[in-house]
C-alpha positions in Angstrom: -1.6 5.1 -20.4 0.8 1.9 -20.4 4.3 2.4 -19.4 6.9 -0.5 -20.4 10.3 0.1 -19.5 12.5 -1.0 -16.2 13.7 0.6 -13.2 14.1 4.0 -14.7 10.8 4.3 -15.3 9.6 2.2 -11.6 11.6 4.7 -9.7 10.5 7.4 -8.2 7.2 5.8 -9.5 7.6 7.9 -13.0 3.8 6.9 -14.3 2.7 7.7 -10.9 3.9 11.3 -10.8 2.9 12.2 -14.5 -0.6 11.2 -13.4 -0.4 13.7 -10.2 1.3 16.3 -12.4 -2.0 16.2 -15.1 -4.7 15.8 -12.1 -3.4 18.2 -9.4 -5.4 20.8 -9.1 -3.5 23.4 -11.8 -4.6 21.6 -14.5 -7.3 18.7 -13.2 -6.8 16.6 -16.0 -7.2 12.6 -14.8 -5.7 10.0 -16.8 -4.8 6.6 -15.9 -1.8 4.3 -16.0 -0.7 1.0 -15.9 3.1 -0.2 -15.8 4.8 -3.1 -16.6 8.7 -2.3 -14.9 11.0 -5.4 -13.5 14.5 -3.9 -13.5 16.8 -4.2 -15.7 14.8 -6.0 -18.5 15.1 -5.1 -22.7 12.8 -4.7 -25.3 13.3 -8.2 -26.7 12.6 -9.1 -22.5 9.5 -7.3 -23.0 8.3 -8.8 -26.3 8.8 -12.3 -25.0 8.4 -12.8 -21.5 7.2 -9.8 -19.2 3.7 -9.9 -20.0 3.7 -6.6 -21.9 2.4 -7.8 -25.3 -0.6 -9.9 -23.2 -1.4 -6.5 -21.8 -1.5 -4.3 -25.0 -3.5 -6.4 -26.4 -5.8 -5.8 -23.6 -6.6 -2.9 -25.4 -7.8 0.6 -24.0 -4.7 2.4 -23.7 -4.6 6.2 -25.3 -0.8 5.9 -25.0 1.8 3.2 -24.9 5.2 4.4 -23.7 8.4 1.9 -24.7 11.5 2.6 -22.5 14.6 0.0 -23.4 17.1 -1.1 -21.0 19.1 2.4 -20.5 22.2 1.5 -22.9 20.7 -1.2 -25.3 19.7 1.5 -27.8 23.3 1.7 -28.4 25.2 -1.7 -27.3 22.3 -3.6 -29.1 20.9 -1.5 -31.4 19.6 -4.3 -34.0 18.2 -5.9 -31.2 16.8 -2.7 -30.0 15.3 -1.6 -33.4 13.8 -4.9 -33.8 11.8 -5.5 -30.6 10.8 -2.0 -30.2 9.0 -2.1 -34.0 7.4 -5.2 -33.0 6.2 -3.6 -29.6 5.3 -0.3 -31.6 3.5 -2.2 -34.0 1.2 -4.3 -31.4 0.6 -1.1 -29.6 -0.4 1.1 -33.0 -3.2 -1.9 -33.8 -4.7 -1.8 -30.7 -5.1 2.2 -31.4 -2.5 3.0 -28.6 -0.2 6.1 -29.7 3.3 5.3 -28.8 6.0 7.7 -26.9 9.7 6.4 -27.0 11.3 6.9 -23.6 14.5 8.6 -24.8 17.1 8.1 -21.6 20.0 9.6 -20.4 23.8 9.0 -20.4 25.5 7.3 -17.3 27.8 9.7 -15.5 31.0 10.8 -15.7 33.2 8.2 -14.9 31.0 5.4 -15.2 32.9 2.4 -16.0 30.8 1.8 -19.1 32.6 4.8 -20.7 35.4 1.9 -21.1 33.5 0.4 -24.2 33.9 1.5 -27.2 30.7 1.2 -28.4 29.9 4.2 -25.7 31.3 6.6 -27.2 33.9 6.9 -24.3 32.0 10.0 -21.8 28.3 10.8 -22.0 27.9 13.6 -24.7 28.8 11.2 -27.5 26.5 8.4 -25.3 23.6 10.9 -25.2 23.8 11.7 -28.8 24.1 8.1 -29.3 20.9 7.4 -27.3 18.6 10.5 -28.9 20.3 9.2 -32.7 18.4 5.8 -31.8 15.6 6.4 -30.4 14.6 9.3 -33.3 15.6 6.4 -36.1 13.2 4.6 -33.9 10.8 7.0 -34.0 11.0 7.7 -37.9 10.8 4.0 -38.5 7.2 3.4 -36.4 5.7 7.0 -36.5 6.1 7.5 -32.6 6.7 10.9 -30.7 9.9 10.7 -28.0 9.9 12.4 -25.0 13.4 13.7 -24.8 14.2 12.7 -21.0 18.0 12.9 -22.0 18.1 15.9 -23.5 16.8 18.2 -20.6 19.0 15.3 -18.3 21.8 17.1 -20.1 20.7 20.3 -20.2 20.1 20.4 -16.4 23.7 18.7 -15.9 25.2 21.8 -17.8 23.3 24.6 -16.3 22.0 23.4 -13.1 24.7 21.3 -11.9 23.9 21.6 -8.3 20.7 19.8 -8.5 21.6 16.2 -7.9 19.4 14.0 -10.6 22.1 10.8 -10.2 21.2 8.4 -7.6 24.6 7.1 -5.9 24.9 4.9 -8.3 25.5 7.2 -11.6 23.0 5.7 -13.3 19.3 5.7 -11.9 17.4 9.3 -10.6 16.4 10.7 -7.8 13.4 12.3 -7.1 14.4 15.3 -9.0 15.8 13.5 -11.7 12.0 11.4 -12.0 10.5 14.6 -11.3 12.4 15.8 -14.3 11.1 13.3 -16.7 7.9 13.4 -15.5 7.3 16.9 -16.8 9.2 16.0 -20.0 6.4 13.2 -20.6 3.6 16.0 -19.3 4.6 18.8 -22.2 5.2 16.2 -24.6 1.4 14.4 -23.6 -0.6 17.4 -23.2 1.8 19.8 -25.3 1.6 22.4 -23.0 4.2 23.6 -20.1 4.6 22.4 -17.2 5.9 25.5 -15.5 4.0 26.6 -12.7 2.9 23.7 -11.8 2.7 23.1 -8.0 2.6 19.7 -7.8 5.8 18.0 -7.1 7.4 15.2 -4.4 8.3 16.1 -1.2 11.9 16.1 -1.5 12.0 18.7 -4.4 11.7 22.2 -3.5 9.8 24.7 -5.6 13.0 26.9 -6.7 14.2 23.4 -7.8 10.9 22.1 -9.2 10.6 26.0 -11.3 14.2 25.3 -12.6 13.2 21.6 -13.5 10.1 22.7 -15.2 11.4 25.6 -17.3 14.6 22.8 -19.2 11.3 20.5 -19.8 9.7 23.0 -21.2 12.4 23.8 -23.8 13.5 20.6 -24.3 9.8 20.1 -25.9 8.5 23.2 -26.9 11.4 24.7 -27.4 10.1 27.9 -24.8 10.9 27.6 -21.3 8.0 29.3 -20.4 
């Protein structure tokens, strides 16, 4: 698998973690990745100067997964429509299947939430984000793994398990640990409750909780 996105996808070392999640030994299923993740950078960045379209067309990869800088879907959206077709496209001819990254909304309070493109808090943001990466999706025939919408499911009914860094923006380990079992149900379509593996930092009440909004954010079970 080939993972092209920026620092929400480098931290916590998101590819990284799926991987253990699939190969640990509840469900001993190896894959590989690759990741191509300097912070901050676009889809346009990606088409045109990272190195990412040099490495799809590598070939090899099962699965390409796009993430976009973590607003771009909606400040830029032409922009973010274009670039991630073209990325889609160069993936889809080398016989990759594509997953769109869907992200979450900044915090509360984030001084973002004083454009007015945002939406103004993060519920219109995050229905912002999941309107454009599902347009996305329609337009290139990829799957989306809806990071966001277990991000905000978690935020609602979990709220003391911290997945904001200090910053508002980027996740901690149970925030990556989060997505990664997003990515693992929507990869393998099957649940990633009671699964052990998980960092260090997470406990297993926390990792159970984690699992089970994964779970229905892609199955639509939390079981």
């Amino acid at each position: 698998m080939l993972f092209i996105g920026n620092s929400y996808t480098s931290t916590g070392d998101l590819p990284g973690l799926v991987q253990k999640l699939a190969a640990g030994p509840d469900q001993a299923q190896a894959i590989g990745v690759d990741s191509i993740t300097p912070g901050g950078v676009t889809f346009s960045d990606h088409w045109m100067s990272t190195g990412a379209v040099a490495r799809i067309d590598t070939g090899g990869f099962s699965h390409v997964v796009l993430q976009d800088q973590s607003v771009d879907p909606v400040g830029d959206p032409a922009s973010f429509q274009t670039y991630g077709m073209q990325l889609a496209a160069e993936a889809q001819q080398h016989g990759a299947q594509v997953v769109l990254y869907e992200t979450w909304a900044r915090q509360t309070g984030d001084a973002l939430y004083a454009e007015a493109w945002s939406g103004g808090d993060p519920k219109t943001l995050q229905q912002r984000l999941r309107d454009a990466y599902a347009s996305l999706a329609k337009l290139t025939g990829a799957s989306v793994a809806p990071v966001g919408d277990a991000w905000e499911t978690s935020l609602a009914t979990q709220p003391s398990i911290q997945l904001f860094q200090a910053d508002g923006s980027h996740p901690t380990e149970a925030g990556t640990y989060l997505a990664a079992c997003v990515f693992y149900a929507t990869l393998t379509g099957r649940s990633p409750v009671g699964i052990t593996t998980r960092p260090a930092s997470v406990t297993a009440v926390t990792a159970a909780a984690l699992a089970k909004i994964a779970a229905k954010a892609v199955l639509g079970t939390g079981g």
